[in-house]
C-alpha positions as CSV (number, residue, x, y, z in Angstrom):
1,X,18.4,6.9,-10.2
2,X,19.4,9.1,-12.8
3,X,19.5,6.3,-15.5
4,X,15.6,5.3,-14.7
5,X,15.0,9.0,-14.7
6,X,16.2,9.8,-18.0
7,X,15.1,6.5,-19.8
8,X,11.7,7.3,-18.8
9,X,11.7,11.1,-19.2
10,X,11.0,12.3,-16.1
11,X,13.3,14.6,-13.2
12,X,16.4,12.9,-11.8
13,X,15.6,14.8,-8.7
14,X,12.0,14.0,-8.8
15,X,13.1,10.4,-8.9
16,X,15.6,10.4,-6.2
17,X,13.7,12.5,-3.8
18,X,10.5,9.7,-4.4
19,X,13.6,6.4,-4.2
20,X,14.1,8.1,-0.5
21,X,10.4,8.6,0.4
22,X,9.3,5.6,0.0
23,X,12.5,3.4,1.4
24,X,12.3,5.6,4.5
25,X,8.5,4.5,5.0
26,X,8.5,1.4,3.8
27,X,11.5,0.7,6.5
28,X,9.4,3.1,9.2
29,X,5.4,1.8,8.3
30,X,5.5,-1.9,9.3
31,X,7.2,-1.1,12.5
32,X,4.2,1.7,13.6
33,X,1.5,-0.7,12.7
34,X,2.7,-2.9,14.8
35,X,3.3,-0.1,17.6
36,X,-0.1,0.5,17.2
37,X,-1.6,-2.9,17.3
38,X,0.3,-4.1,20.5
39,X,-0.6,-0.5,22.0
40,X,-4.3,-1.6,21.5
41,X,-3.8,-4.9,22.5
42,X,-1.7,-5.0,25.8
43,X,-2.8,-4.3,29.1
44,X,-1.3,-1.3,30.8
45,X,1.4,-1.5,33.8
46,X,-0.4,-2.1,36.8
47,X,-3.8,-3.5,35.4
């Protein structure tokens, strides 16, 4: 991350601290849509 950082200019820890942002919710987001939909979508327990 600190190669990108310094070829474009910007803060290596800027960069890095973005890199783990996003893969932690682009791992985590698909999984809670999901969540949600099939919360909205199944019948409770005992219906």
């Amino acid at each position: 991350m600190g190669g990108i950082a310094r070829r474009f200019g910007w803060n290596s820890t800027l960069v890095r601290v973005l890199f783990v942002l996003v893969s932690i919710l682009s791992a985590a987001f698909p999984g809670i849509v999901v969540y949600l939909i099939l919360w909205l979508l199944m019948p409770e327990e005992g219906n």
